[in-house]
LOMARMAR-729297 format. One line per 10 residues: number of its first residue (from 1); their letters; for each residue x negated, y, z of N, C-alpha, C. Coordinates in pm, whole numbers. Last residue first. Layout:
N
NUM = a = X/Y/Z/X/Y/Z/X/Y/Z | ...
***
This chain:
314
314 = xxxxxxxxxx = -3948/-13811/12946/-4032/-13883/12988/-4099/-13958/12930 | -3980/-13453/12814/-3902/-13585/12790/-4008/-13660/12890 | -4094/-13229/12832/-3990/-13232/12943/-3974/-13407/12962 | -4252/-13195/12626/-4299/-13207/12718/-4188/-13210/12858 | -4029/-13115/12418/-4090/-13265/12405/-4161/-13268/12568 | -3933/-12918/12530/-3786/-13036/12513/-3903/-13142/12563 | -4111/-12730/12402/-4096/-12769/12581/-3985/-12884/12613 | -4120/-12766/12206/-4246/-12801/12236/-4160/-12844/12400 | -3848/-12639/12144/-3850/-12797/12138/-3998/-12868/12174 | -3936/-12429/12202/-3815/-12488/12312/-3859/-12646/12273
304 = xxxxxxxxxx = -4153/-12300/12047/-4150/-12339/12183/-4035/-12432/12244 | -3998/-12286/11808/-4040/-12398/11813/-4125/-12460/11980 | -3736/-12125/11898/-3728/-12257/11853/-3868/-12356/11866 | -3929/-11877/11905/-3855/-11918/12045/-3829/-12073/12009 | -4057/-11871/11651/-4152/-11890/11686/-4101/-11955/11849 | -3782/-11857/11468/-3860/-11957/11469/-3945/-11974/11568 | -3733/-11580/11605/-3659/-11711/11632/-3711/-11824/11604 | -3954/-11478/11502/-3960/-11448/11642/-3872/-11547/11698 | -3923/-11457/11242/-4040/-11488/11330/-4032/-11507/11426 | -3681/-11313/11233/-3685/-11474/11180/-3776/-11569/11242
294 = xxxxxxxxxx = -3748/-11074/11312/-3663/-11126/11366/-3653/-11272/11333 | -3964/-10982/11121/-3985/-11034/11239/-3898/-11107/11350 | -3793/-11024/10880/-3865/-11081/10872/-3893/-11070/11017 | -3641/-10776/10932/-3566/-10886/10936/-3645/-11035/10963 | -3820/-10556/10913/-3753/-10606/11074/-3709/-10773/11089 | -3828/-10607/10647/-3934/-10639/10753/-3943/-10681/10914 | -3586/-10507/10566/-3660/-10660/10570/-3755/-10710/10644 | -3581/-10241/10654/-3487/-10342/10715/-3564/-10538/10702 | -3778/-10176/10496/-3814/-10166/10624/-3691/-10273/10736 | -3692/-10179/10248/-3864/-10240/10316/-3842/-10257/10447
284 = xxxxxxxxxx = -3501/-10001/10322/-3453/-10132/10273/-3545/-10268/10313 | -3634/-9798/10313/-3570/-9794/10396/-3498/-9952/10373 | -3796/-9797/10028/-3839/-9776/10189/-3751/-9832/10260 | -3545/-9725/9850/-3616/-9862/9867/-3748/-9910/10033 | -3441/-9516/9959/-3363/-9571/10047/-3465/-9739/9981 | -3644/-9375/9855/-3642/-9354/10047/-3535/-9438/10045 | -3638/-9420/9646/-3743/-9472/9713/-3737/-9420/9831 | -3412/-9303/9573/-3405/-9440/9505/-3528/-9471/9616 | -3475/-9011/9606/-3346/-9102/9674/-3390/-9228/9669 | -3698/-8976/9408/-3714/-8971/9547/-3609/-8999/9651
274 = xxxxxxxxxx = -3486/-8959/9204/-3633/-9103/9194/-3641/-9068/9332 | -3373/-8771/9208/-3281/-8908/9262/-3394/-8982/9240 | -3528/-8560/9183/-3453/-8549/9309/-3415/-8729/9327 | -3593/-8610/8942/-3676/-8643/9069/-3628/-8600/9208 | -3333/-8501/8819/-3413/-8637/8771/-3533/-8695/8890 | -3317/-8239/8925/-3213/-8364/8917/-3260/-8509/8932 | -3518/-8150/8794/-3505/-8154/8947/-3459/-8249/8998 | -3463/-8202/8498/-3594/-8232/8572/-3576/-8272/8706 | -3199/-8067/8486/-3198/-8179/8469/-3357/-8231/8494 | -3202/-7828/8788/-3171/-7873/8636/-3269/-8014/8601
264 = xxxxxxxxxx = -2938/-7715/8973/-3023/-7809/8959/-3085/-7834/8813 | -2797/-7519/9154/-2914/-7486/8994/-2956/-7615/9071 | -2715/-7469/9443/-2608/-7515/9329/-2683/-7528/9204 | -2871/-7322/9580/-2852/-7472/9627/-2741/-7531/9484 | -2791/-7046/9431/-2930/-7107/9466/-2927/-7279/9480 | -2574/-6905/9522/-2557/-6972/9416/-2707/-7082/9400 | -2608/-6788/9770/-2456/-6864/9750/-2458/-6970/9641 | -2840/-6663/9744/-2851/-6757/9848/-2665/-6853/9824 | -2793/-6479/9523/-2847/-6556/9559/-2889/-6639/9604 | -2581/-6314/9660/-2526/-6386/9559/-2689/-6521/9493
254 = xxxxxxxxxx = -2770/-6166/9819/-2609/-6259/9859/-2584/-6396/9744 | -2939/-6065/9664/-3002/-6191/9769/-2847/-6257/9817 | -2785/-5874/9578/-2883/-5958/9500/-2917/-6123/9596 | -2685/-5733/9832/-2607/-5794/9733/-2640/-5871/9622 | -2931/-5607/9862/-2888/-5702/9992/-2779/-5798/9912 | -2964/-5434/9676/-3065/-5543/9682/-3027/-5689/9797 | -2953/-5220/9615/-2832/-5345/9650/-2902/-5462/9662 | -3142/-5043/9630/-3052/-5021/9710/-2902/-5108/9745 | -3266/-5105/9374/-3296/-5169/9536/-3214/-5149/9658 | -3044/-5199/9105/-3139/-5102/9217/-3167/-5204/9361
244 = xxxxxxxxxx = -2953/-5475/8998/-3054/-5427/8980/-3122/-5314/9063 | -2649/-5613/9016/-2730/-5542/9146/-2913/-5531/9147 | -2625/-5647/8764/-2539/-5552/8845/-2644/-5495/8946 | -2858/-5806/8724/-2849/-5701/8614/-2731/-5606/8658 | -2829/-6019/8881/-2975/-5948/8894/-2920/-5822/8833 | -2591/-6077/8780/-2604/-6038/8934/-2672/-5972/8947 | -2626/-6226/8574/-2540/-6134/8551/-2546/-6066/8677 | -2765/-6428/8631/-2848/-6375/8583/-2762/-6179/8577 | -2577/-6580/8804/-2664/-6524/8866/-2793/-6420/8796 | -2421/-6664/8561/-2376/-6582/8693/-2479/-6490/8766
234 = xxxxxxxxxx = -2596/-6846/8440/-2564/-6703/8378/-2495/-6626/8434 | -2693/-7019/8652/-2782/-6967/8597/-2713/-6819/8526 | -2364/-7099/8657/-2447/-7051/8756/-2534/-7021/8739 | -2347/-7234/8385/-2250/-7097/8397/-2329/-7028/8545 | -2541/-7458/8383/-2574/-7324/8274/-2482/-7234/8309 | -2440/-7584/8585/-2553/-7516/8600/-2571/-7404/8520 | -2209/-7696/8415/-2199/-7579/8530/-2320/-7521/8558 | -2332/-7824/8185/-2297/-7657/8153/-2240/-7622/8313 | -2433/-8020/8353/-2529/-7923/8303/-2492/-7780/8276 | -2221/-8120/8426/-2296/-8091/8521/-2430/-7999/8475
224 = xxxxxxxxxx = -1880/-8020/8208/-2056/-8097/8220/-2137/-8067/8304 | -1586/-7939/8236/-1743/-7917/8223/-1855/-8063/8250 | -1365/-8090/8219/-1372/-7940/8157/-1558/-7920/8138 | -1316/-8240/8434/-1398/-8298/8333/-1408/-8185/8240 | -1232/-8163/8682/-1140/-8183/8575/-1211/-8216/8427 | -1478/-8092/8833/-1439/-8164/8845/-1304/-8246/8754 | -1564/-7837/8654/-1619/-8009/8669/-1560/-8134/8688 | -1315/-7714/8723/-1377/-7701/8624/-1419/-7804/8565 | -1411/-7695/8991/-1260/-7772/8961/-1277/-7748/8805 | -1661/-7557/9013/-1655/-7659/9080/-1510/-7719/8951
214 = xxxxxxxxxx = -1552/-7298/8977/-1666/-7362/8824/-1653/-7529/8872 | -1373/-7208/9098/-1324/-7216/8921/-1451/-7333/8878 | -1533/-7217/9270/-1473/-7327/9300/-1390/-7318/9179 | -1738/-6961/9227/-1775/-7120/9236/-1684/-7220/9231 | -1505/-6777/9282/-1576/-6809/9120/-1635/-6958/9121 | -1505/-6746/9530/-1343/-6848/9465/-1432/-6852/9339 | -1721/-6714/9606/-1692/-6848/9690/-1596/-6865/9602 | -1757/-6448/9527/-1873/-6526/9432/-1783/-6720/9510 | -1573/-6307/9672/-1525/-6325/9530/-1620/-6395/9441 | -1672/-6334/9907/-1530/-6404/9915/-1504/-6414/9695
204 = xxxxxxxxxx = -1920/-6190/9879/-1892/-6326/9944/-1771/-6427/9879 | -1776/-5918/9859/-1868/-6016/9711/-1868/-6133/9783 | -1607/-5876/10081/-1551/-5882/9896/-1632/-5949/9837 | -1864/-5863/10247/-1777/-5989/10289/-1655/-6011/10151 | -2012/-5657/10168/-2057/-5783/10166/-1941/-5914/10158 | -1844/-5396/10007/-1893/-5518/10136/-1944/-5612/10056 | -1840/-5096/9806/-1851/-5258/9811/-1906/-5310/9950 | -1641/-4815/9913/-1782/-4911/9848/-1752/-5046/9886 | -1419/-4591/9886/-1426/-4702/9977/-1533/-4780/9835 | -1506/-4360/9757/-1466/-4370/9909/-1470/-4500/9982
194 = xxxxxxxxxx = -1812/-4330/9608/-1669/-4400/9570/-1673/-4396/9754 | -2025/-4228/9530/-1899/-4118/9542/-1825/-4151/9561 | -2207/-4443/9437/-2198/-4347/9574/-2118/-4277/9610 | -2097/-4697/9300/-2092/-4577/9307/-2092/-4496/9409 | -2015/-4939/9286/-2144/-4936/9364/-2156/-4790/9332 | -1764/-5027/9244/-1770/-4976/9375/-1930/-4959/9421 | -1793/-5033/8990/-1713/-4922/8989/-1745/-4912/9166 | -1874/-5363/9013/-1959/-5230/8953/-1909/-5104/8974 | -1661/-5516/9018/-1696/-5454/9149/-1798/-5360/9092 | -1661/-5621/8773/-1521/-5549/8809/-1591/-5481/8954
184 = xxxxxxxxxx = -1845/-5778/8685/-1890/-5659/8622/-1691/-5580/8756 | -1830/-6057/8763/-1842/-5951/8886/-1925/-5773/8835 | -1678/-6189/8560/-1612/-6134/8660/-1660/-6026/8742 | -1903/-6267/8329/-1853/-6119/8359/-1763/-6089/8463 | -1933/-6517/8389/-2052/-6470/8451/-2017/-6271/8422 | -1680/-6617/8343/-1716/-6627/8492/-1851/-6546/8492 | -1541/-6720/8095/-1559/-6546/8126/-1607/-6472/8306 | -1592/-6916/8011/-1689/-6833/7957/-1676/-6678/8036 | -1373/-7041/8132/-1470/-7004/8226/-1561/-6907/8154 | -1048/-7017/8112/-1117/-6951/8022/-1264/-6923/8101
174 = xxxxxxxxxx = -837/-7229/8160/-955/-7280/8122/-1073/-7175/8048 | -579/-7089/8252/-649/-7111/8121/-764/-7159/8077 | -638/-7142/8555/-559/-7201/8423/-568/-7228/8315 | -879/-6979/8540/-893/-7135/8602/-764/-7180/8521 | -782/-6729/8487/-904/-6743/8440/-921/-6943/8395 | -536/-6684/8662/-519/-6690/8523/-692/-6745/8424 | -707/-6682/8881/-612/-6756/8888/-583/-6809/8729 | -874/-6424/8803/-947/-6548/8831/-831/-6692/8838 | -694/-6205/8641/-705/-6271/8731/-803/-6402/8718 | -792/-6036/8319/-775/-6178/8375/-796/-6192/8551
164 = xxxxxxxxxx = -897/-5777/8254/-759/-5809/8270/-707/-5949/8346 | -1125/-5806/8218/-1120/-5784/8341/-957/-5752/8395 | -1127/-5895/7882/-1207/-5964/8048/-1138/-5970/8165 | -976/-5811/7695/-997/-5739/7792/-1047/-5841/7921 | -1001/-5922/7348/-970/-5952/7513/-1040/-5884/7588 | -771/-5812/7061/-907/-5754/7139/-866/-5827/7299 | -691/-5861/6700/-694/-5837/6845/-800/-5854/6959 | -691/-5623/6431/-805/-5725/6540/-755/-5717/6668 | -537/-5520/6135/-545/-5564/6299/-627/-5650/6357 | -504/-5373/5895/-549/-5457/5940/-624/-5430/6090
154 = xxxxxxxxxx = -263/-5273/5699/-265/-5268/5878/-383/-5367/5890 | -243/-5196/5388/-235/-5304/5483/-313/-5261/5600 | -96/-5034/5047/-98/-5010/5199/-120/-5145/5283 | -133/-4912/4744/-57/-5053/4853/-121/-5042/4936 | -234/-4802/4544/-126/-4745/4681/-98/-4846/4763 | -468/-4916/4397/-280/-4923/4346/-144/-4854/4448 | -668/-4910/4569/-627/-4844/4479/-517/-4822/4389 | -502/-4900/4917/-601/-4939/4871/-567/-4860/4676 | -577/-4848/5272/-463/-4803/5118/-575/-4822/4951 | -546/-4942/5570/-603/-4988/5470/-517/-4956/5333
144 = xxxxxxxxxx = -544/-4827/5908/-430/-4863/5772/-533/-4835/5719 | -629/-5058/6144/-691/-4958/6045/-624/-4972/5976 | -674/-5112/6494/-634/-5053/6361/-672/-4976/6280 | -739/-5370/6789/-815/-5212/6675/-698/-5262/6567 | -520/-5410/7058/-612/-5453/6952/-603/-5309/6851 | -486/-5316/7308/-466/-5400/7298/-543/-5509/7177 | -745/-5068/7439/-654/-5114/7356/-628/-5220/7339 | -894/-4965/7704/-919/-5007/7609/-743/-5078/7529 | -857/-4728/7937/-857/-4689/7800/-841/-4808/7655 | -924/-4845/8160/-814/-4857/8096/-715/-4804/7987
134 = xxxxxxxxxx = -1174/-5070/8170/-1180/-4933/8131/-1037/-4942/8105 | -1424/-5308/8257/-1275/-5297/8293/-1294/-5116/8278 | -1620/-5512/8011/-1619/-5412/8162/-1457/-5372/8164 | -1636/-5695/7782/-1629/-5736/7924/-1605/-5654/8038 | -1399/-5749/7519/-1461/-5608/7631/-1483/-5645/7757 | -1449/-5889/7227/-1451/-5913/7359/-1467/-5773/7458 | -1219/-5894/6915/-1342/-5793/7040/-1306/-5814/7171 | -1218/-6106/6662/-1158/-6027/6770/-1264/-5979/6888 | -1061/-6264/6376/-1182/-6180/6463/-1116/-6155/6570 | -1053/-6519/6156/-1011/-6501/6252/-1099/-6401/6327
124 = xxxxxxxxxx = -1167/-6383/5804/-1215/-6462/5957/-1091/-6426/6022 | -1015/-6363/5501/-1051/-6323/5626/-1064/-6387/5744 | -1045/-6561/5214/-985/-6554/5318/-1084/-6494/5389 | -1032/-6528/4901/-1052/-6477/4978/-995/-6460/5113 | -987/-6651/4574/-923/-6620/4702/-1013/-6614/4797 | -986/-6659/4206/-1023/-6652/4327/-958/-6569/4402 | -774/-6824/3968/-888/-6685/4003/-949/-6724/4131 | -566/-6963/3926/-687/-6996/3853/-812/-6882/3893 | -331/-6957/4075/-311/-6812/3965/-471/-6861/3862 | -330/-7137/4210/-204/-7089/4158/-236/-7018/4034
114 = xxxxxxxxxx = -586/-7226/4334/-497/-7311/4309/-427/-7270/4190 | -818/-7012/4365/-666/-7018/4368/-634/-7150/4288 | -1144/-7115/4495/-1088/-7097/4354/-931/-7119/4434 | -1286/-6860/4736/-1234/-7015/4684/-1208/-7001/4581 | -1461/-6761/5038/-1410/-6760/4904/-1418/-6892/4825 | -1580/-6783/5285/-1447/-6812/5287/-1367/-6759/5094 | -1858/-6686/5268/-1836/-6795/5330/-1676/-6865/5277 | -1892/-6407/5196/-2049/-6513/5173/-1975/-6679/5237 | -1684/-6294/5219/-1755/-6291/5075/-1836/-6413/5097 | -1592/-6288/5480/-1498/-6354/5346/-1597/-6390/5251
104 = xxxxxxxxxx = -1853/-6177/5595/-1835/-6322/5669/-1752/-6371/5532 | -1756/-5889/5474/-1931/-6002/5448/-1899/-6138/5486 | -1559/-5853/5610/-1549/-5883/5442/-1682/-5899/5410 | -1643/-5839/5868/-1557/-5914/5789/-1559/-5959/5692 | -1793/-5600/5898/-1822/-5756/5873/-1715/-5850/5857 | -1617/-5447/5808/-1720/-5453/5753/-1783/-5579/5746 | -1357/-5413/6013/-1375/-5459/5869/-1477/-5489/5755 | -1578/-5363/6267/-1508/-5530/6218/-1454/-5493/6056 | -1661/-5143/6185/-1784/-5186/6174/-1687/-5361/6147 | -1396/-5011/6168/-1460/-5004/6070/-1557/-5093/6058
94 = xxxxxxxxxx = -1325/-5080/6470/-1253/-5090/6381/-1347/-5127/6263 | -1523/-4855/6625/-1510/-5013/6600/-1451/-5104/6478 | -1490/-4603/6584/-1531/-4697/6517/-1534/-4806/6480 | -1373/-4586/6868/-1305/-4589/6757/-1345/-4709/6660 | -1468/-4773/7087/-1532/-4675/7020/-1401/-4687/6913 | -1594/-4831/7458/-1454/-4814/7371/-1471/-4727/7239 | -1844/-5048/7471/-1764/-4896/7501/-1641/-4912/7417 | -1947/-5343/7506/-1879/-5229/7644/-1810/-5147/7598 | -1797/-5609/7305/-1822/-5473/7305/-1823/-5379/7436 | -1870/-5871/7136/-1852/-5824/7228/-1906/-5705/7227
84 = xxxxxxxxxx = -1717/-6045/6881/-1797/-5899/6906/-1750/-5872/7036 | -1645/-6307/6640/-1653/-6254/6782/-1750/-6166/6760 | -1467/-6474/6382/-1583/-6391/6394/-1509/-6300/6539 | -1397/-6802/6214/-1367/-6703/6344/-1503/-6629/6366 | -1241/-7036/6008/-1308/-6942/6001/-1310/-6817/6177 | -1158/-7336/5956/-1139/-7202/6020/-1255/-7160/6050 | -1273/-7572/5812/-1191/-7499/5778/-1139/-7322/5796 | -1409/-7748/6001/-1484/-7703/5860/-1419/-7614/5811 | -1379/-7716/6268/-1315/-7801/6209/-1335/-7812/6010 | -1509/-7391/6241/-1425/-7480/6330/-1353/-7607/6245
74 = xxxxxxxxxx = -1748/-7183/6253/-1649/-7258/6156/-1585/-7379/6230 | -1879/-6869/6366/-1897/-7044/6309/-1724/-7038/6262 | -2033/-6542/6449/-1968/-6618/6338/-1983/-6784/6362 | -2096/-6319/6683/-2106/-6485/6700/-2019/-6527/6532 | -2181/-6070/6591/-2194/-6114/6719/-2241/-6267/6684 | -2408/-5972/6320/-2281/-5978/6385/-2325/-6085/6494 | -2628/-5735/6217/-2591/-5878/6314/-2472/-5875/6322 | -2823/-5615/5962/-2758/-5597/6091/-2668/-5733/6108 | -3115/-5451/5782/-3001/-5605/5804/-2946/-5561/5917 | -3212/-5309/5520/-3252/-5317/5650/-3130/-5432/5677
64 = xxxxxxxxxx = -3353/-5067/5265/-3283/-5144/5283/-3288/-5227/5472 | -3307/-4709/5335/-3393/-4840/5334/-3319/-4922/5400 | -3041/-4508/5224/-3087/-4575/5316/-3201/-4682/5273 | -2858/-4560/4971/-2947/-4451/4986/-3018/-4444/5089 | -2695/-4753/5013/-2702/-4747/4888/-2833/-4688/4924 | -2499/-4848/5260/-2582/-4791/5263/-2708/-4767/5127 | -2385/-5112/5190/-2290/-5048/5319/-2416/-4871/5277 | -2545/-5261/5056/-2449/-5225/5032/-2385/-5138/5119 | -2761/-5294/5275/-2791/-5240/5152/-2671/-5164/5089 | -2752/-5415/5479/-2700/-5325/5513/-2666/-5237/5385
54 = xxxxxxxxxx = -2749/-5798/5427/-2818/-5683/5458/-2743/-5541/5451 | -2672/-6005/5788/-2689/-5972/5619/-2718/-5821/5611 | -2649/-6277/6001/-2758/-6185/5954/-2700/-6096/5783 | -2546/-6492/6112/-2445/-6323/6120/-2518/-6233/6085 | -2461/-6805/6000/-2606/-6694/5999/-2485/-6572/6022 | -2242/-7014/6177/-2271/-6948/6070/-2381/-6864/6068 | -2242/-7301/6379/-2255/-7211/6346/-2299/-7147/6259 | -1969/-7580/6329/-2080/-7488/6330/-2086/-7328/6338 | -1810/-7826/6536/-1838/-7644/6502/-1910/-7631/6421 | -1520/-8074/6519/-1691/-8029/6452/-1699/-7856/6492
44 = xxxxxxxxxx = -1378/-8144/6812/-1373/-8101/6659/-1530/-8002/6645 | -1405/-8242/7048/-1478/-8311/6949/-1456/-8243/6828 | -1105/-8192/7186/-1263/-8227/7237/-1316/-8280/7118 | -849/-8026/6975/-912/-8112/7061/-1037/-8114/7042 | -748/-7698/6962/-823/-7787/6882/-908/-7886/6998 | -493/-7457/6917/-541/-7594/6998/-656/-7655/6945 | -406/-7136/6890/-495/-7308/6779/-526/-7350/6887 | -311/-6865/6947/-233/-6986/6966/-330/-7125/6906 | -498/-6674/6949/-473/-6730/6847/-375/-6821/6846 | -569/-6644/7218/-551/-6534/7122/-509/-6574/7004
34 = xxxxxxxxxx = -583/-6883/7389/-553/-6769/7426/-531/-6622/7276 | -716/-7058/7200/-573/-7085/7187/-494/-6995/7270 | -935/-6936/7177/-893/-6935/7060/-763/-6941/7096 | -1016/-6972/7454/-1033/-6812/7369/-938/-6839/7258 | -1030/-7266/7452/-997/-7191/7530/-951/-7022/7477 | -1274/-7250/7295/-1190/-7333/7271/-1039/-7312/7332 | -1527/-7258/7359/-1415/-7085/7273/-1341/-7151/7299 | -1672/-7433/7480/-1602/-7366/7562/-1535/-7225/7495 | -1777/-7543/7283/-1653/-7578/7266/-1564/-7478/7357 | -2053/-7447/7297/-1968/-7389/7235/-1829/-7421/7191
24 = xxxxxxxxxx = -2301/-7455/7470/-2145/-7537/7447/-2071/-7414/7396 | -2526/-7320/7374/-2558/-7458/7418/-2416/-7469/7447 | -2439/-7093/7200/-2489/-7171/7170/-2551/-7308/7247 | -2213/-6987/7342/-2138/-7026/7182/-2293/-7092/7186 | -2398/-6928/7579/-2284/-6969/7561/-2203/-7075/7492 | -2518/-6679/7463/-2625/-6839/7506/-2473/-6966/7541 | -2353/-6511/7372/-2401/-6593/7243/-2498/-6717/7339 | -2289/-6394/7576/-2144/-6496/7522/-2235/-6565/7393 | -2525/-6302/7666/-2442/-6396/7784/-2377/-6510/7705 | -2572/-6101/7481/-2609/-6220/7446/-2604/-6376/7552
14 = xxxxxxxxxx = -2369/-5908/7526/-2350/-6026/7441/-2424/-6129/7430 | -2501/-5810/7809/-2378/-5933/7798/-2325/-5983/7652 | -2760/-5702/7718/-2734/-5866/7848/-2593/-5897/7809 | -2811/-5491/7628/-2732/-5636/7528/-2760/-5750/7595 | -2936/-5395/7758/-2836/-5290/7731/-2729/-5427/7626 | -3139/-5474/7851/-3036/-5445/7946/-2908/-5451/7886 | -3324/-5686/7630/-3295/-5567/7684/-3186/-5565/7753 | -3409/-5993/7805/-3371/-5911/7691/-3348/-5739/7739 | -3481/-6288/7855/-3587/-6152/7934/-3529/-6075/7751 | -3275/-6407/8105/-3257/-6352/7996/-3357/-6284/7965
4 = xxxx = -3313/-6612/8389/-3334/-6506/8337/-3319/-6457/8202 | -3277/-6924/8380/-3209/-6827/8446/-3214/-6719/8388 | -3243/-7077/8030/-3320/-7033/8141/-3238/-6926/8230 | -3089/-7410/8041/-3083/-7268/8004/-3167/-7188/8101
***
């Protein structure tokens, strides 16, 4: 994964959770059974769905035009789940998830009824990621829904608050996707007005326990030596983009020099250990060689002694 993102600013962190959902995307896996209660063991099939469609309908009188949803796939071929990560807190919101919604039902999750011989329509599993910490944001969006017979439905999205998660609670739950937004929570202290500002020795101490989520992570087979690299590449990309002025610049290079010796990627990797393999085949050359003069050197004492045995004899 490349370190750098070269995207706009302003959609660095969804597209954090979409590089994510797209080189491991088991890591929802976690998310799901946090919000959803669904377990789903190592290996159940994903895909991912197109979140492209067009606006046409939504907009009759408008040129025609397309809009995105976050992350749409399909789990186990069956379940259905649509993600949106969101900074602001918007009402709206609401509206734009029932919208895509009922595009994701229409184009994907419609069936023939069993019962009645018609068709059915199932709604995605959804829900809104909020990576920044605001304590405005809501548990989950509402919308009473009244429809043309009067019948009335609540439809509810529940919503994860990031920065609600202790790092403790983070590592339990196995929820790492959410390591390269932890250090959106110290952002509030790079504010000049703020009485007490960010140290060095808080970001130190809070990039040293993130590494060792990612470390025990690995080490619990949870990750792959690649996807840790890929969560430290998207840590550190998430760093550049906090501590973007120059005036933190000292806090850029922190988190730099902490995370730096830890990016290996699989090239480096790969000639890192060819150049092991031949300093210790060197070094092996070299024992033999010794070894070889040492053999030399006993043969060569042996065959003097017995030269000198023979010239001793009478």
């Amino acid at each position: 994964m490349s370190e750098n993102l070269n995207i706009d600013c302003t959609k660095l962190w969804d597209e954090i959770l979409k590089a994510i959902v797209d080189v491991m995307p088991e890591q929802l896996f976690p998310l799901f059974k946090e919000v959803y209660g669904k377990d789903y063991p190592k290996g159940t099939p994903i895909t991912i769905l197109s979140t492209e469609y067009s606006t046409y309908q939504e907009s009759p009188d408008a040129p025609p035009g397309s809009r995105l949803t976050d992350i749409t796939l399909l789990v186990g071929g069956t379940d259905c789940y649509h993600i949106e990560c969101q900074m602001r807190n918007e009402k709206e919101m609401v509206i734009r998830m029932v919208a895509y919604d009922l595009h994701v039902a229409m184009r994907y999750m419609v069936s023939e009824d069993q019962t009645s011989g018609g068709l059915v329509m199932h709604f995605p599993r959804s829900t809104v990621i909020y990576p920044e910490q605001n304590r405005n944001l809501p548990e989950d969006l509402r919308c009473r829904i009244i429809f043309q017979d009067g019948s009335e439905h609540i439809y509810q999205i529940p919503t994860v608050r990031i920065q609600s998660y202790s790092l403790q609670e983070i590592r339990e739950k196995h929820l790492t996707l959410f390591t390269p937004y932890v250090l959106l929570r110290l952002r509030p202290k790079l504010n000049p007005k703020r009485k007490h500002k960010l140290t060095k020795k808080e970001l130190t101490e809070l990039v040293e326990e993130i590494i060792l989520v990612l470390k025990k992570e690995l080490s619990d087979g949870y990750l792959t030596e690649r996807e840790f690299d890929d969560y430290i590449n998207l840590f550190r990309t998430a760093a550049n983009r906090i501590f973007k002025s120059a005036k933190h610049a000292k806090f850029r290079k922190e988190v730099d020099h902490m995370t730096k010796p830890l990016i290996e990627l699989p090239s480096v990797r790969e000639k890192r250990l060819r150049a092991e393999i031949a300093e210790k085949d060197f070094a092996l050359a070299e024992k033999d060689s010794a070894l070889a003069e040492k053999d030399a050197e006993v043969a060569r004492l042996k065959d003097m002694l017995v030269k000198h045995h023979i010239a001793m004899a009478p």
